[in-house]
C-alpha positions in Angstrom: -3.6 14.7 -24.3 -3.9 11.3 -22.6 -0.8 9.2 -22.4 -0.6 5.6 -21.4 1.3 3.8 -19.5 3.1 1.8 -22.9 3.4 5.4 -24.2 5.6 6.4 -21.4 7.9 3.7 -21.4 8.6 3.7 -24.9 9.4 7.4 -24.9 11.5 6.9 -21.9 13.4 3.9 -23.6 14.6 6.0 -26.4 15.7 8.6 -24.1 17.8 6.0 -22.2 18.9 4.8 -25.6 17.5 1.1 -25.3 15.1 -1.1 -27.0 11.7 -1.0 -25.9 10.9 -4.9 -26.2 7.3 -6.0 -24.5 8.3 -8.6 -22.1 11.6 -6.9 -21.1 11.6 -3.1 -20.9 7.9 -2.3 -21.0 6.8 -5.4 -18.8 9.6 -3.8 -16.2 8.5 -0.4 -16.2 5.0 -0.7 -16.8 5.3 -3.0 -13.2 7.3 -0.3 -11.4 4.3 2.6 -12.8 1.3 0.3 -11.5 2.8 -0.7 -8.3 3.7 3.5 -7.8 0.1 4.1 -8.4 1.3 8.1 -9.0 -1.0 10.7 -9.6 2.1 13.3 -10.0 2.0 14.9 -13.3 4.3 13.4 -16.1 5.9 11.3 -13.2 4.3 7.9 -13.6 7.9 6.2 -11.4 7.1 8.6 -8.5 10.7 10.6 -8.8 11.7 13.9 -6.8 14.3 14.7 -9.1 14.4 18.8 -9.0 14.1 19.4 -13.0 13.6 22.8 -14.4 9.8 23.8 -13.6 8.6 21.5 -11.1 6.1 21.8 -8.7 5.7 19.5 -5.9 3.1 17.1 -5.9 3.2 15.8 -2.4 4.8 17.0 0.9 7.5 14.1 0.4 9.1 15.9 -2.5 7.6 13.7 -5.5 7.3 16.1 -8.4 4.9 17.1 -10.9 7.0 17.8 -14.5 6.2 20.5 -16.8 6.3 18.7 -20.1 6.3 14.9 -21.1 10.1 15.5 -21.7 11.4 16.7 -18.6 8.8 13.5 -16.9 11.5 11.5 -19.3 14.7 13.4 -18.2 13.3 13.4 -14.5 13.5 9.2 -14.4 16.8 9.3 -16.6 18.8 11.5 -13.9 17.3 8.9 -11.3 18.1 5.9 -12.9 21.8 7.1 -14.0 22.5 9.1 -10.2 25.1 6.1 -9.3 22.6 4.2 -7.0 21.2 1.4 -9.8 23.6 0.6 -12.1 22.4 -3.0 -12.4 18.6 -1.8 -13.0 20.3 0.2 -15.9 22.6 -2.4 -17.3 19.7 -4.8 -17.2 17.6 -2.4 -19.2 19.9 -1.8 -22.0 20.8 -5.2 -22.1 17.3 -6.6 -22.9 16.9 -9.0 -19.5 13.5 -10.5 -19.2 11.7 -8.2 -16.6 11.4 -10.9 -14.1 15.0 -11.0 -13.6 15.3 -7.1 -14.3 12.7 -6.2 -11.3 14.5 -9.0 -9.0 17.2 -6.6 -8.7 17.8 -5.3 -4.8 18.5 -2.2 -5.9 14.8 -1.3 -6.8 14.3 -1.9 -2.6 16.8 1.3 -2.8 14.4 3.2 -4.7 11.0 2.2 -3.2 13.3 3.2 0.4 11.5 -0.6 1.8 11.6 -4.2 0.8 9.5 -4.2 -3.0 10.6 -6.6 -5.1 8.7 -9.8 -3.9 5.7 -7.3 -4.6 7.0 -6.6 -8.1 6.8 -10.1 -8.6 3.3 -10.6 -8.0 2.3 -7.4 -10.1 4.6 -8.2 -12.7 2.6 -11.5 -13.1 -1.2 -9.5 -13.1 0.9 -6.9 -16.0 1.6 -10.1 -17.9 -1.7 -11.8 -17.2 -3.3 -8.7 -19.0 -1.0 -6.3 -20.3 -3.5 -4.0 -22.6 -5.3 -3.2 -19.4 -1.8 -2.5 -17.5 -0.3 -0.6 -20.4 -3.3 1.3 -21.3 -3.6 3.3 -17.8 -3.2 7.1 -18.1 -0.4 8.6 -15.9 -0.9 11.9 -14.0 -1.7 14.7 -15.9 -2.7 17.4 -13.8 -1.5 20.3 -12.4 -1.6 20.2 -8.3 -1.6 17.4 -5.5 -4.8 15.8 -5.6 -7.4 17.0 -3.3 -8.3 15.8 0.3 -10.4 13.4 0.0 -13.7 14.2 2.4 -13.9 12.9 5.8 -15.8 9.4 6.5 -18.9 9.7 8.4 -18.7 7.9 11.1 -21.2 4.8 12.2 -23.4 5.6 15.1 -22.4 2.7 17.1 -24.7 0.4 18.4 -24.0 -1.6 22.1 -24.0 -4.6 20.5 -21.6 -3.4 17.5 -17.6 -2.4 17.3 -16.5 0.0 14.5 -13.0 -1.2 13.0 -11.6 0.6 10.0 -9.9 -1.0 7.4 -6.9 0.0 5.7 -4.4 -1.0 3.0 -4.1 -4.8 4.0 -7.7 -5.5 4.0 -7.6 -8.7 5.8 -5.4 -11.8 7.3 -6.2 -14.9 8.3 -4.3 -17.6 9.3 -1.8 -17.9 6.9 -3.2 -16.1 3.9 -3.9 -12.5 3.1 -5.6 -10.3 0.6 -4.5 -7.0 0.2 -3.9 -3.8 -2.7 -0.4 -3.6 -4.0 -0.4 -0.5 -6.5 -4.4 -0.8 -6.8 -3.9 -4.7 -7.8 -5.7 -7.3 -5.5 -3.1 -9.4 -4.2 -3.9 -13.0 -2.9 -0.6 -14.3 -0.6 -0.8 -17.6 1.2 1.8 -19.1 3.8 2.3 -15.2 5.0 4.5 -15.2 7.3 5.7 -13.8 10.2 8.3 -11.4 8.0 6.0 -10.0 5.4 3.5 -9.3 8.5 6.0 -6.9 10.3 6.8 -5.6 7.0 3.3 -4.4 5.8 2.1 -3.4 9.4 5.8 -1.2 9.1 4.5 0.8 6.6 1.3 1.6 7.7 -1.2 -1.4 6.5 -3.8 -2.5 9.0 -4.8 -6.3 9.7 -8.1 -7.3 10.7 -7.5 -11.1 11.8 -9.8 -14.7 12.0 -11.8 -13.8 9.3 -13.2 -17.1 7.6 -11.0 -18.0 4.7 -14.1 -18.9 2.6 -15.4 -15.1 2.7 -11.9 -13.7 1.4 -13.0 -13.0 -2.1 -15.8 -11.1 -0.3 -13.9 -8.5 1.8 -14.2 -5.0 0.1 -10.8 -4.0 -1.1 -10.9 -0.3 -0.3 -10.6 2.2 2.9 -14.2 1.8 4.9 -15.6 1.2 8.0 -17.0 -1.8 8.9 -19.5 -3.1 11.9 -18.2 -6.0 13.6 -21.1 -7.6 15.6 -20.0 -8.7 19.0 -21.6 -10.0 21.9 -23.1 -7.6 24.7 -21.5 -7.0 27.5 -22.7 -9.1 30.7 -24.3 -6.5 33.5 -23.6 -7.7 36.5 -25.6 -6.2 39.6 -23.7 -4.1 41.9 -22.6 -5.9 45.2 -24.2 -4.6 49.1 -22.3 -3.8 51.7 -23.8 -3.9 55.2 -23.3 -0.7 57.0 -21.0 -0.7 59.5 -22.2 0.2 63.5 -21.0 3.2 64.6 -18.7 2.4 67.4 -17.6 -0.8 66.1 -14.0 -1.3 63.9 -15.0 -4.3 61.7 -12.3 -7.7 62.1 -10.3 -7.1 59.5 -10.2 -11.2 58.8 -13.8 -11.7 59.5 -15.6 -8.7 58.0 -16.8 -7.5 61.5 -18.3 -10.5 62.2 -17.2 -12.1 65.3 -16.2 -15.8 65.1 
C-alpha cells in the first residue's frame, strides 16, 4: 500500500493531537519529509528512535518501522523528547509553516544549520504542493542497495576528469545545487553558506559561465573539462666536463 507524503502527515497530526491545516501542519512537515529525502521504511522525517521492531536502515542509526503506526509513534517520541518544544507548541498552535520551520530548534534535529534551506523548499512545497504531497515515503524492507560503481572516462591529454557532487556548481556569487532532490537557485552566496555546504560534504566546481547554469546536470557524474596541453619543452645540454678540470663554480668552467 502506497502512502503519500499528505497521508503521513495527517496520520501523524492526529497522533500528536493537532489539526492538520494545509498551509500550517502539512506545508511544515511535508518540507521537513522532502528536504530528508528518506528511503527508511515508514520513516519519511529520518528518526532513530529505537521503537519496538526496528531494523536499521542506515549505519547512522535511522530506522526502518514495522507498521505505519509505530513510523507515527517513532516521530512523536522525537518531537516530545524535551529538545523542541517550540516546533511542538507551534504545531498544535496552528502557526503558518514559514514561521513554524524558522524555528532554530529544527538546526537541533538536522545536527547542521537547515532552516534557511527549509525556507527555500518550503516555497517549491507551496509553489506545487500536489506534486510535494503526493510522493510515496519508504516502504521497503532493507537499506537500499549500493549503487554500482561509475566507470571511469579514459582520459585524454588534452582532457581533466572532475566529478561532481551534491553542489553541482558556483560561480561568482550564485549557485545551483539539490536540497532534498529540489533544484535550488541561490544568488549573493556567500562566504558563510560556502563553508557550510563544502562542511558537509558538497563539492564546488567554480567559473562556470552564469548563462549555462540552467544547463549543468543536477546529479552525481563525471564530467570532461577540456583544458589546454601541456607545453613540452626540450630538455637542456650540458657540455661534458674535462676530465682533470673542476669547473669555476661562478663561471661554469669557463675561464673569464
Amino acid at each position: 500500500m502506497t502512502i503519500t507524503y499528505e497521508q503521513f502527515a495527517r496520520g501523524f497530526c492526529a497522533d500528536l493531537g493537532c489539526p492538520a491545516n494545509e498551509s500550517q501542519q502539512l506545508d511544515t512537515l511535508v518540507t521537513v519529509f522532502t528536504l530528508e529525502d528518506s528511503k527508511a521504511t515508514y520513516n519519511p522525517a529520518d528518526t532513530m528512535e529505537p521503537e519496538p521492531g526496528t531494523t536499521d536502515f542506515n549505519p547512522q542509526g535511522v530506522k526502518n518501522y514495522p507498521t505505519l503506526e509505530e513510523g507515527f509513534a517513532a516521530l512523536k517520541a522525537t518531537l516530545l523528547n524535551g529538545e523542541y518544544p517550540e516546533i511542538v507548541a507551534m504545531l498544535k498552535a496552528g502557526d503558518d509553516a514559514s514561521r513554524v520551520l524558522s524555528c532554530e530548534e529544527w538546526n537541533v534535529y538536522a545536527g547542521v544549520p537547515i532552516t534557511r534551506d527549509y525556507a527555500e523548499v518550503l516555497a517549491a512545497v507551496r509553489n506545487d504542493r500536489a506534486a510535494y504531497y503526493g510522493r510515496s515515503i519508504g516502504e521497503g524492507t532493507g537499506p537500499p542497495p549500493s549503487p554500482p560503481s561509475p566507470v571511469e572516462p579514459t582520459p585524454t591529454p588534452t582532457s581533466k576528469e572532475s566529478t561532481l557532487g551534491k553542489i553541482v556548481v558556483a560561480t561568482g556569487d550564485t549557485a545551483v545545487y539539490l536540497v532534498g532532490g529540489v533544484p535550488v537557485v541561490k544568488q549573493h552566496i556567500n562566504n558563510e553558506l560556502t563553508q557550510f555546504l563544502l562542511s558537509v560534504g558538497y563539492e564546488i566546481q567554480r567559473d562556470v559561465d552564469t548563462a549555462g547554469l540552467a544547463l549543468v546536470p543536477l546529479k552525481t557524474e563525471a564530467v570532461v573539462v577540456p583544458v589546454a596541453a601541456p607545453e613540452l619543452v626540450p630538455p637542456q645540454v650540458v657540455a661534458p666536463v674535462p676530465a682533470g678540470e673542476d669547473p669555476d663554480p661562478l663561471t661554469g668552467g669557463n675561464p673569464a
